[in-house]
GUDREN-300324 format. One record per residue (C-alpha): chain; x negated, y negated, z negated. Coordinates in nm, 4 decimals. Layout:
N
+------+----------+----------+----------+
: lolo :        X :        Y :        Z :
+------+----------+----------+----------+
:    A :        X :        Y :        Z :
...
+------+----------+----------+----------+
This chain:
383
+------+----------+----------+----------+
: lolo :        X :        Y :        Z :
+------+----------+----------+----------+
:    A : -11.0154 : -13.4873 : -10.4953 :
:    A : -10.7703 : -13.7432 : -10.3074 :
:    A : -10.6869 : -13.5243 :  -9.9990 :
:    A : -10.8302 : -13.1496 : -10.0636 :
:    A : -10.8230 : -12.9048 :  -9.7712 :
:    A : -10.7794 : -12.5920 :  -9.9780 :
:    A : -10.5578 : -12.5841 : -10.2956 :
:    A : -10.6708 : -12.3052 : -10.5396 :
:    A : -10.3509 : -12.2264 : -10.7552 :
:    A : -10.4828 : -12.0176 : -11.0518 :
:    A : -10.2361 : -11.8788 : -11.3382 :
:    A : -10.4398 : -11.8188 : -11.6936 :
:    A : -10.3182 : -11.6347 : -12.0058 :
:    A : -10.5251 : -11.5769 : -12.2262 :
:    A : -10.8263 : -11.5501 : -11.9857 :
:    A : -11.1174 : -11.6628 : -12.2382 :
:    A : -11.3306 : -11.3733 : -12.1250 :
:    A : -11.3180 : -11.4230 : -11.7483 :
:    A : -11.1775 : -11.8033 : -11.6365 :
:    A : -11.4846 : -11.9800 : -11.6604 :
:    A : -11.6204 : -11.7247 : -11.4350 :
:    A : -11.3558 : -11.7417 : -11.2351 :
:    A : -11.3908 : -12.1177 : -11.1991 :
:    A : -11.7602 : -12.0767 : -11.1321 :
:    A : -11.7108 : -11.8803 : -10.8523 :
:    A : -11.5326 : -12.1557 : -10.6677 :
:    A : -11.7486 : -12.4316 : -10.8045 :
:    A : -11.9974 : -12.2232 : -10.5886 :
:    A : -11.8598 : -12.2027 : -10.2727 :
:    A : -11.9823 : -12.3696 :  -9.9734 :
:    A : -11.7079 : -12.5166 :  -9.8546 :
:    A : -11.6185 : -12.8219 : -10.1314 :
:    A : -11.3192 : -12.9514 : -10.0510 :
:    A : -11.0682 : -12.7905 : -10.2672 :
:    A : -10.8763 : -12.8454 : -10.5275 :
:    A : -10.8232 : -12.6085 : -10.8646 :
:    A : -10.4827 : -12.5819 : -11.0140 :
:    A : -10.5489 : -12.4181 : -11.3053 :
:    A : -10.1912 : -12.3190 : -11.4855 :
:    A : -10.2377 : -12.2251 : -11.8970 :
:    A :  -9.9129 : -11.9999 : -11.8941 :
:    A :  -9.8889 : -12.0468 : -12.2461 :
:    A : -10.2477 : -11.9158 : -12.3707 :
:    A : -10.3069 : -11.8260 : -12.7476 :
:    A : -10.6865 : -11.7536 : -12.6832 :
:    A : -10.9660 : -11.9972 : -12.5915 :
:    A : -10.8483 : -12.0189 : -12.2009 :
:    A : -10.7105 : -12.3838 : -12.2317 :
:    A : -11.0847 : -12.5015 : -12.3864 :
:    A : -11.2863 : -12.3643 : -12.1496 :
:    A : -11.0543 : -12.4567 : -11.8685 :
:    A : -11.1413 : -12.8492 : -12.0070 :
:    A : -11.4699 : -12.7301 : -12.0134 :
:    A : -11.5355 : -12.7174 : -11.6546 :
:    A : -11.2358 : -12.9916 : -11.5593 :
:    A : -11.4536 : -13.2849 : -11.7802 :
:    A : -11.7370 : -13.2202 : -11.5700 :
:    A : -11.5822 : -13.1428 : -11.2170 :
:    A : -11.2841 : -13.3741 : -11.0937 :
:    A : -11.1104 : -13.1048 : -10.8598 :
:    A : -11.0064 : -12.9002 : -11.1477 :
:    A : -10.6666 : -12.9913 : -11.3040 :
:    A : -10.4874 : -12.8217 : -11.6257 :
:    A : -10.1401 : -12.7694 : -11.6617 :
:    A : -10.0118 : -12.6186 : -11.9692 :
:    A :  -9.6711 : -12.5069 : -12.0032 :
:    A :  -9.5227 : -12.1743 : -12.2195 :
:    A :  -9.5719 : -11.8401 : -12.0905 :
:    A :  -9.3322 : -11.8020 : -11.7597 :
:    A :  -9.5737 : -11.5230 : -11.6397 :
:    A :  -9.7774 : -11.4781 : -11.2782 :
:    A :  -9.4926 : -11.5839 : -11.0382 :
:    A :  -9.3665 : -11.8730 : -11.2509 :
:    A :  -9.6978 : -11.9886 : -11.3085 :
:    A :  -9.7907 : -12.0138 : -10.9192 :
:    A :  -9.4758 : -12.1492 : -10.8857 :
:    A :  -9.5772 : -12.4659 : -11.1047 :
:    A :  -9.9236 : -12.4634 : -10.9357 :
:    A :  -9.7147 : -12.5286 : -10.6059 :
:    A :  -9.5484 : -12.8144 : -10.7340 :
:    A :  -9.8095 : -12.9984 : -10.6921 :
:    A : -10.0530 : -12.8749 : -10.4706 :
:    A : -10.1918 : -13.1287 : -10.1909 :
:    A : -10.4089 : -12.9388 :  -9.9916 :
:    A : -10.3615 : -12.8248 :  -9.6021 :
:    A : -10.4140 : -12.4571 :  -9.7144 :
:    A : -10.3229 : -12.2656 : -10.0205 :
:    A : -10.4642 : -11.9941 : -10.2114 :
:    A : -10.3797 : -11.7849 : -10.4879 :
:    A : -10.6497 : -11.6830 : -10.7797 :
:    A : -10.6165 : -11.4980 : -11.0346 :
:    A : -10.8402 : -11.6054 : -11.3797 :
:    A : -11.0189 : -11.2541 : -11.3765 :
:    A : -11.0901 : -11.2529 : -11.0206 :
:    A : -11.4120 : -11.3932 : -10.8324 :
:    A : -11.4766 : -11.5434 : -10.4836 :
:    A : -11.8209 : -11.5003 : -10.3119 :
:    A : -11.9966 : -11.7724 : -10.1957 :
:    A : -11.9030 : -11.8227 :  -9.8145 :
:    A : -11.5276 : -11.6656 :  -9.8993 :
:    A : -11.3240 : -12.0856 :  -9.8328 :
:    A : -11.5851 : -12.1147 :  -9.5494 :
:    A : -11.5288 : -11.8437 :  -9.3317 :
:    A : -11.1433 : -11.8621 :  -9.3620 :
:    A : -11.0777 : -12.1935 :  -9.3164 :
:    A : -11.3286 : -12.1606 :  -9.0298 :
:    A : -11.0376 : -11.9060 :  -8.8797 :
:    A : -10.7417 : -12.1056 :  -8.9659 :
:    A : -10.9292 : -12.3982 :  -8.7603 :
:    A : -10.9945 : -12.2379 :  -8.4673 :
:    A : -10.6985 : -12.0913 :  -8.3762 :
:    A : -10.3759 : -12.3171 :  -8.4559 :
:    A : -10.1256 : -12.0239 :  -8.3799 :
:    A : -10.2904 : -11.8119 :  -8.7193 :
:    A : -10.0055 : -11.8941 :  -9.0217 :
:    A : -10.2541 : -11.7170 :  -9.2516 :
:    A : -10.5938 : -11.4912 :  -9.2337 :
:    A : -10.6808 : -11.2135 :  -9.4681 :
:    A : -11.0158 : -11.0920 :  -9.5709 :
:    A : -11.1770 : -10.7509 :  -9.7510 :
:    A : -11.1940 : -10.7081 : -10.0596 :
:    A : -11.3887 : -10.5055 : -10.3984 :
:    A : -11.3212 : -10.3424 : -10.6739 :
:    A : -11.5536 : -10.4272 : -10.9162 :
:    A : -11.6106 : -10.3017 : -11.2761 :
:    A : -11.4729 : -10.5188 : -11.6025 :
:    A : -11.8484 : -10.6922 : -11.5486 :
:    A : -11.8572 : -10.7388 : -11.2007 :
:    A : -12.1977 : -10.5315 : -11.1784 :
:    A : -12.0988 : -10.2361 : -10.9207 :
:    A : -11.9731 : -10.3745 : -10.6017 :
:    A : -11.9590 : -10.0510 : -10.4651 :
:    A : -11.5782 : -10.0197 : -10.3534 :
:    A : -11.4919 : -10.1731 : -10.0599 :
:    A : -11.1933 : -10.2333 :  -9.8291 :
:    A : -11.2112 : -10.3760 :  -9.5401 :
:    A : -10.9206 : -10.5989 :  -9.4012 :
:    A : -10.6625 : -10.4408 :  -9.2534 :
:    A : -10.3648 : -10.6675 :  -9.2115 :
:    A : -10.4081 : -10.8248 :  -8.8421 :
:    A : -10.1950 : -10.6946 :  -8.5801 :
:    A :  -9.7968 : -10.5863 :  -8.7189 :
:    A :  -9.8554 : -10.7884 :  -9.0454 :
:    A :  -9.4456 : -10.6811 :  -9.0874 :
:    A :  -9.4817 : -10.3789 :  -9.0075 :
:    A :  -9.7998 : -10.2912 :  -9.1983 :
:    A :  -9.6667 : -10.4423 :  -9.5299 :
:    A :  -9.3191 : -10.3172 :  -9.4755 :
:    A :  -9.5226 :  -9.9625 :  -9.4736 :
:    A :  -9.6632 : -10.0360 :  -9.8124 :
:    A : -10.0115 : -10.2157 :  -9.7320 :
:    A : -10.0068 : -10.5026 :  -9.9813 :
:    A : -10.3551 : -10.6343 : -10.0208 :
:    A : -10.4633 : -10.8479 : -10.3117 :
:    A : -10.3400 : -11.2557 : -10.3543 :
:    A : -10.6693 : -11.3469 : -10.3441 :
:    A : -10.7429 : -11.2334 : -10.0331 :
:    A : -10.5424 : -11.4305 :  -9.8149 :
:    A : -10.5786 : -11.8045 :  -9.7500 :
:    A : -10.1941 : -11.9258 :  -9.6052 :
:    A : -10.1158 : -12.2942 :  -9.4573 :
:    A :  -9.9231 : -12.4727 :  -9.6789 :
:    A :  -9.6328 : -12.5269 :  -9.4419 :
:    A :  -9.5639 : -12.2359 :  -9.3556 :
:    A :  -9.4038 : -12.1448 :  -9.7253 :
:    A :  -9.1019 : -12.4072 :  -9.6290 :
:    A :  -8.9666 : -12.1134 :  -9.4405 :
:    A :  -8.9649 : -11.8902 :  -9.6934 :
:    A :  -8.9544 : -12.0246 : -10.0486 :
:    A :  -9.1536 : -11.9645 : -10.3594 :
:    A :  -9.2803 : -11.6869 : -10.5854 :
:    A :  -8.9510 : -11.4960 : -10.7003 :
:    A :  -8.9711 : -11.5395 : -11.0804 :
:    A :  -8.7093 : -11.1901 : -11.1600 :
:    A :  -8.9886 : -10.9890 : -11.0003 :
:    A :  -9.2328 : -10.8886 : -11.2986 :
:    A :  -9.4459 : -10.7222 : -11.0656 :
:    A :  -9.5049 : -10.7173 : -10.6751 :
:    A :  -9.4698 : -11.0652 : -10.6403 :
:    A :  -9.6782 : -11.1447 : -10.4263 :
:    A :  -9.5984 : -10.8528 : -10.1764 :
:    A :  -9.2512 : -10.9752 : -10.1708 :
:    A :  -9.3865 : -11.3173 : -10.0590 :
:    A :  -9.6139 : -11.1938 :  -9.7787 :
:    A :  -9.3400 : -10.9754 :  -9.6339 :
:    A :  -9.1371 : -11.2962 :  -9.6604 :
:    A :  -9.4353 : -11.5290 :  -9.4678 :
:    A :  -9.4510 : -11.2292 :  -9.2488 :
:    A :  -9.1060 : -11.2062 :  -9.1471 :
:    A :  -9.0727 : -11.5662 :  -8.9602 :
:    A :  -9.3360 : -11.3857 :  -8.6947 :
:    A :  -9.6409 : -11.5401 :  -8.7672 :
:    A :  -9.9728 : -11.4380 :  -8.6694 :
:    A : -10.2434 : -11.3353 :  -8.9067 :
:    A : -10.5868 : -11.4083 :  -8.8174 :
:    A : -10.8470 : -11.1196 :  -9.0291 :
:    A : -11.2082 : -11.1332 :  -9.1442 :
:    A : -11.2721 : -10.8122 :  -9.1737 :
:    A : -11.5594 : -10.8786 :  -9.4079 :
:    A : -11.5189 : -10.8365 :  -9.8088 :
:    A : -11.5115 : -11.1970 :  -9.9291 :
:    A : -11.3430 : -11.1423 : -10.2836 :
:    A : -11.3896 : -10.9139 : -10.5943 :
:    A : -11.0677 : -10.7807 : -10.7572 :
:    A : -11.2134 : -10.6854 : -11.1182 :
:    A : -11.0646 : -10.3718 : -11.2543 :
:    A : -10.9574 : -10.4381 : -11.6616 :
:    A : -10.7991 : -10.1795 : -11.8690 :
:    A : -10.6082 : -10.4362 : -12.0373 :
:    A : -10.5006 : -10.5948 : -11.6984 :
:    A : -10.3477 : -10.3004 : -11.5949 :
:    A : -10.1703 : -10.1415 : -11.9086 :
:    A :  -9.8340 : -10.2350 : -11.7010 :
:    A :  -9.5323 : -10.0364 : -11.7697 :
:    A :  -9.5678 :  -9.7551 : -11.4368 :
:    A :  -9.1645 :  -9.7050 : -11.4568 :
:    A :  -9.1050 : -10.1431 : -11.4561 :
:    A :  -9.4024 : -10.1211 : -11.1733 :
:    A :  -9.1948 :  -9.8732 : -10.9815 :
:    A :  -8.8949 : -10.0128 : -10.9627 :
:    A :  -8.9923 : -10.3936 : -10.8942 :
:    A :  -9.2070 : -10.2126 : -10.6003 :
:    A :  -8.8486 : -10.0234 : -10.4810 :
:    A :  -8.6613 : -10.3041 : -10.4912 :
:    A :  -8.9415 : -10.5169 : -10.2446 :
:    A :  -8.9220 : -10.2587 : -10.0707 :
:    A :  -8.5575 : -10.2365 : -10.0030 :
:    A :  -8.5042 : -10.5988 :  -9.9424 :
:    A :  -8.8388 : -10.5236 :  -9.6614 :
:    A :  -8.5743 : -10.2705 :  -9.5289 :
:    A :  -8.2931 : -10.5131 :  -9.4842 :
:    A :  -8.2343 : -10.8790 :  -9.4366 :
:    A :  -8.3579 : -11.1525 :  -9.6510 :
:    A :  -8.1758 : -11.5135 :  -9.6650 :
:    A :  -8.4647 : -11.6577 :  -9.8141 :
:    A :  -8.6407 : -11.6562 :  -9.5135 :
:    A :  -8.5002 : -11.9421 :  -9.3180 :
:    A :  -8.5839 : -11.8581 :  -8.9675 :
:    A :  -8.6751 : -11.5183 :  -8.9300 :
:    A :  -8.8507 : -11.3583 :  -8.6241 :
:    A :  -8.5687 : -11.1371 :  -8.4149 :
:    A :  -8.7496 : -10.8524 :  -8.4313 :
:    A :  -8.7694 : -10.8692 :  -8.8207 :
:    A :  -8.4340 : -11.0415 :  -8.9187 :
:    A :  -8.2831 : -10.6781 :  -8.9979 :
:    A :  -8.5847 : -10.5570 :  -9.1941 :
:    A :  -8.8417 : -10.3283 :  -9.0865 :
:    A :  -8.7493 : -10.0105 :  -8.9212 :
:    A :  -8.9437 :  -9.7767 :  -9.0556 :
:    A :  -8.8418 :  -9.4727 :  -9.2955 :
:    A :  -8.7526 :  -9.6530 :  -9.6437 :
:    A :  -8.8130 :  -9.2492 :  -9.7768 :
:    A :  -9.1427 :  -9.1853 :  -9.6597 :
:    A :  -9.2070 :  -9.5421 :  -9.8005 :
:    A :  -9.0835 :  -9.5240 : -10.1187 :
:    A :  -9.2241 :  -9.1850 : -10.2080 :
:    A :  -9.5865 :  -9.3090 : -10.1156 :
:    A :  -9.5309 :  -9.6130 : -10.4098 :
:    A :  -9.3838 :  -9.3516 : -10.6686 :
:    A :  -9.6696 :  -9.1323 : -10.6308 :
:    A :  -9.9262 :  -9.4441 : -10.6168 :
:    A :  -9.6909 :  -9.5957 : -10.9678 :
:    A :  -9.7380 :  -9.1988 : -11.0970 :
:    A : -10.1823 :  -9.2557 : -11.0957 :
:    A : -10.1304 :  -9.5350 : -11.2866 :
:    A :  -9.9397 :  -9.3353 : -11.5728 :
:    A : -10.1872 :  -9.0710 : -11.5154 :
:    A : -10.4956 :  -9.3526 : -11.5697 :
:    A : -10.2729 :  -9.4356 : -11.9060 :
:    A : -10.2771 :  -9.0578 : -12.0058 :
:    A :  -9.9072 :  -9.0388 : -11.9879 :
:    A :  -9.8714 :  -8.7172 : -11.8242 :
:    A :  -9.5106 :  -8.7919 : -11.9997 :
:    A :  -9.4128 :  -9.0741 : -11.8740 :
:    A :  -9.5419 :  -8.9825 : -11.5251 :
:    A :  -9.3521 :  -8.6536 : -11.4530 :
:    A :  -9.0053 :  -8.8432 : -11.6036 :
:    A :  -9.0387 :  -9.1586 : -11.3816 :
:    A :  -9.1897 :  -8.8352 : -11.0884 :
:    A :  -8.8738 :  -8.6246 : -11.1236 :
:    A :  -8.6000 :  -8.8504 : -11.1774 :
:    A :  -8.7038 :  -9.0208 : -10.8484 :
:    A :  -8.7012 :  -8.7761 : -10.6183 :
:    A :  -8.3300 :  -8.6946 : -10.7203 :
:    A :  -8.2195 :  -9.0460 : -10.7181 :
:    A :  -8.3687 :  -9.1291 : -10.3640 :
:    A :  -8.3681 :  -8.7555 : -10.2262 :
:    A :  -8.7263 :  -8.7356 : -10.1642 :
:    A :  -8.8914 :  -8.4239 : -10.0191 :
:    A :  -9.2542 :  -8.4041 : -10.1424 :
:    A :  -9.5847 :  -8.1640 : -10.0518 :
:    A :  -9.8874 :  -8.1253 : -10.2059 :
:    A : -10.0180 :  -8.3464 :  -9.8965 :
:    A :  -9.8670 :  -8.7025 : -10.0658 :
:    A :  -9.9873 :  -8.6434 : -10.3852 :
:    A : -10.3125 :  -8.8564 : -10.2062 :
:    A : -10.0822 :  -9.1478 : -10.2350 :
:    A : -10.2172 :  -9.1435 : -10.6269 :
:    A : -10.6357 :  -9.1664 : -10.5317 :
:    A : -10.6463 :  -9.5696 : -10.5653 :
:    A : -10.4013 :  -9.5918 : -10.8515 :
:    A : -10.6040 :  -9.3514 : -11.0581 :
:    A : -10.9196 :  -9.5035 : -10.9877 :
:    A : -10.7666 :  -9.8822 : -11.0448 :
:    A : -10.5609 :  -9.7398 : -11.3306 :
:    A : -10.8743 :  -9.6087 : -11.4962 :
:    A : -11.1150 :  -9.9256 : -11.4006 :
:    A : -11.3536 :  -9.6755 : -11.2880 :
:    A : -11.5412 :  -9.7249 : -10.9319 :
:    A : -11.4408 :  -9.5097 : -10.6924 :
:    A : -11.6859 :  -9.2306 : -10.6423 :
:    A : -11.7670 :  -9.2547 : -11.0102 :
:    A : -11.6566 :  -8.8957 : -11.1020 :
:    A : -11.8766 :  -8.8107 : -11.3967 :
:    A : -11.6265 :  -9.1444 : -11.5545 :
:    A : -11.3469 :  -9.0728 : -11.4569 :
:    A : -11.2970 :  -8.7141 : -11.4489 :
:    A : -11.3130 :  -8.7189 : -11.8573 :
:    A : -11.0781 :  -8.9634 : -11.8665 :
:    A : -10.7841 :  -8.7948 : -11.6137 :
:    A : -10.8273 :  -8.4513 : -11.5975 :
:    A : -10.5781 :  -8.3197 : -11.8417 :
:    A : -10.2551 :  -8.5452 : -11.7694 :
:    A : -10.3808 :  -8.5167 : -11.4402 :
:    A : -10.3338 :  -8.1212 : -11.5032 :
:    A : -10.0807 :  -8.1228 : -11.6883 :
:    A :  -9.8444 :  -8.3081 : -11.4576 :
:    A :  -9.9108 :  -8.1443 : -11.1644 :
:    A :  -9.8543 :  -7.7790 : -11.3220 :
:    A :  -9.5148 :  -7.9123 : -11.4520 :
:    A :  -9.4548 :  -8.0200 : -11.1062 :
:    A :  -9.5613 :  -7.7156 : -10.9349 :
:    A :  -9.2829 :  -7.5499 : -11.1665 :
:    A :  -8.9966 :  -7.7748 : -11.1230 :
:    A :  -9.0364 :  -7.8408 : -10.7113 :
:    A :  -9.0837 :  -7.4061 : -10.6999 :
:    A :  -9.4230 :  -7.4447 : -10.4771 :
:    A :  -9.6797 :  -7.1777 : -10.5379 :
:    A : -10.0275 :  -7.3541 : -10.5446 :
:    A :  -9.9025 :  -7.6914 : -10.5788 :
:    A : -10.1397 :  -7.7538 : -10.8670 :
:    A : -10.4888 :  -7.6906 : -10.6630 :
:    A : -10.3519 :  -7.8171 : -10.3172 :
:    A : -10.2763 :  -8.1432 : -10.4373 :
:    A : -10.6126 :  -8.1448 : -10.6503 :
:    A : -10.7628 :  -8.1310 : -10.3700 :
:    A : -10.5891 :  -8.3722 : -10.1330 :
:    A : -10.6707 :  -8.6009 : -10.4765 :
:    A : -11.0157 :  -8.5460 : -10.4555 :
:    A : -11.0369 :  -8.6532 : -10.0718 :
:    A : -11.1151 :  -8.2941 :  -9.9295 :
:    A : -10.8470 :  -8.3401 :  -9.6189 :
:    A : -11.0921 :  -8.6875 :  -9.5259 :
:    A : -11.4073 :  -8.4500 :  -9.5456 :
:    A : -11.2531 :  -8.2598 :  -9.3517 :
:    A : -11.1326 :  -8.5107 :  -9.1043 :
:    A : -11.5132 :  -8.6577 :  -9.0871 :
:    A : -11.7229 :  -8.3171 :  -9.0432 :
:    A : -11.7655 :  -8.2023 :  -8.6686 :
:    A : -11.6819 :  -7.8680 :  -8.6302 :
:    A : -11.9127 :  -7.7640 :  -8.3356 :
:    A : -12.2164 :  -7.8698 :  -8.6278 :
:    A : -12.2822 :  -7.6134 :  -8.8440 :
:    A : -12.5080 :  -7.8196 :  -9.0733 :
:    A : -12.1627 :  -8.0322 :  -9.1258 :
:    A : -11.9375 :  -7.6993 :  -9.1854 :
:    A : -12.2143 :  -7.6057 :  -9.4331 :
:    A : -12.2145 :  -7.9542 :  -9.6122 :
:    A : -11.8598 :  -7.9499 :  -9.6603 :
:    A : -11.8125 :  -7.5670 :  -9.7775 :
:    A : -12.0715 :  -7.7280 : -10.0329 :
:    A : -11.8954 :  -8.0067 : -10.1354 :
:    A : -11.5689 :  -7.7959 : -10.1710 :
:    A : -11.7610 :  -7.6369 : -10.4320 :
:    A : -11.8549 :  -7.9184 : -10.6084 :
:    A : -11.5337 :  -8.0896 : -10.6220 :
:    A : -11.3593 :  -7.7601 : -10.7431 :
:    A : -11.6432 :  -7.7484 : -11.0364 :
:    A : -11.5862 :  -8.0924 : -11.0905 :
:    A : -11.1929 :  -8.0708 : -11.1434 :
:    A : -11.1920 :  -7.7880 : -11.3165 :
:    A : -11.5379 :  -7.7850 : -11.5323 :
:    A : -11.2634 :  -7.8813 : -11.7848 :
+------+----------+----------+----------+
């Protein structure tokens, strides 16, 4: 396509099981005029042939191939030469439903002033079969603020205009991981407004093998967005005011919610190990105060981690119960709090939101939860 509206920048290695699904998904929206940069980061596999595949019978797909520079280098090259008015970031695992380039370029139209609009999301199984999970958009009014506080939705979900990355540069290639959280603080910083549809338009499909990232690496490329969120940032160019000195929340609280969110993901792994090392040298390095109440921070992680649904229990139970265990009695030792352990089991399992949901003047509801409290305890502990 000469002049595409939308340029779709997706990275590939070694995708053969999921890109042509991928690509599918956007050869079925209903808004056509896009273009597909599809970057082969240096596949082994079969990603490169199917990717010619659908490109031989569908002129807005493009191939680049080039050797493995991983996510951010890859989007980087997809940048390079992107023509379109908007840009958007796919991943070759993830999927688009059908209205998704529609309804968000339908935003960005209407309302000049919107730098970028953000939709829901799902978390789908490896098959994309239970759509069950899913998160509504949340990133709208303080986009600083709320991804300065840790909200960092996923790339797929947000549809940017092109210009508006001349103020703040590309992908940063040193950053393994949280790449693309570093960027939207960045695009977030100059003060721009973000429009939301609050609707899920995109499915983020959970893959063991996707997510067998290092949790320590994780953590730390998370810290260090983080800090530079907390501070000033010469890559931005022109920075809002209110924002040039980083965001003024407490870097603490912060950084102790993405230790304990990097700690489910060594729990999905079965590293009890790993996760009480990367747990307890943490606190002592950053002087972190913890309570059974943040051990919620870990819910998502674990369920991601795991590529289990949320709500799936009789899954994923099996599957994290004993480093789950494990590294919360070695915790409830070395921070010296009695009933550590079963307090933050059950912040874990979601009892303080039951709670927070019930009406206490019903008694049917006080019944229903005393109920559920004993079926999450059996459920934790039926091990």
């Amino acid at each position: 396509m000469a002049n595409p509206t939308v340029s779709v920048i997706i990275p590939c290695y070694n995708s053969e099981a999921t890109v042509g699904e991928t690509l599918r998904s956007l050869q079925n929206q209903t808004f056509r005029h896009w273009e597909a940069i599809v970057v082969n980061d240096g596949s082994t596999d079969g990603s490169a042939k199917i990717i010619r595949h659908y490109q031989a019978s569908d002129s807005r797909i493009q191939q680049i191939d080039q050797e493995n520079q991983g996510l951010p280098g890859a989007r980087n090259a997809g940048l390079a030469v992107k023509k379109g008015k908007f840009v958007h970031f796919l991943d070759a695992d993830d999927l688009l439903l059908p209205n998704m380039l529609q309804r968000m370029v339908e935003t960005l139209r209407k309302d000049q002033s919107i730098g970028a609009v953000h939709c829901g999301w799902i978390y789908s199984d490896a098959r994309a079969q239970d759509l069950s999970w899913a998160v509504f958009a949340g990133l709208e009014e303080q986009p600083f603020l709320q991804l300065g506080h840790g909200y960092c939705p996923p790339p797929h979900s947000l549809l940017l205009r092109s210009e508006v990355l001349k103020n703040v540069g590309l992908f940063d290639v040193t950053l393994k991981h949280c790449h693309d959280w570093d960027l939207w603080l960045r695009v977030a910083r100059t003060g721009i407004r973000f429009g939301r549809v609050r609707d899920p338009l995109v499915i983020y499909r959970m893959m063991r093998e996707t997510l067998s990232r290092n949790p320590t690496t994780f953590f730390q490329a998370g810290k260090k967005v983080i800090h530079v969120a907390h501070s000033s940032d010469a890559r931005v160019k022109t920075p809002d005011a209110k924002f040039a000195k980083g965001c003024g929340c407490t870097m603490q609280e912060i950084t102790l919610h993405w230790l304990i969110y990097c700690v489910g993901f060594a729990i999905a792994k079965g590293d009890p190990v790993q996760a009480s090392e990367l747990f307890e040298t943490t606190i002592v390095e950053e002087n972190l105060q913890v309570s059974p109440s943040d051990m919620y921070a870990m819910t998502n992680a674990i369920w991601i981690g795991s590529a289990i649904p949320k709500g799936k229990w009789d899954l994923l139970l099996p599957h994290v119960s004993t480093p789950l265990l494990q590294f919360l009695i070695r915790e409830e030792e070395h921070l010296g709090i009695p009933g550590f352990t079963i307090l933050s089991m059950l912040e874990i399992a979601g009892w303080r939101e039951l709670q927070r949901k019930a009406n206490p003047d019903n008694v049917g509801a006080n019944k229903l939860l005393r109920a559920l409290k004993k079926k999450i305890l059996w459920r934790l502990f039926r091990l």
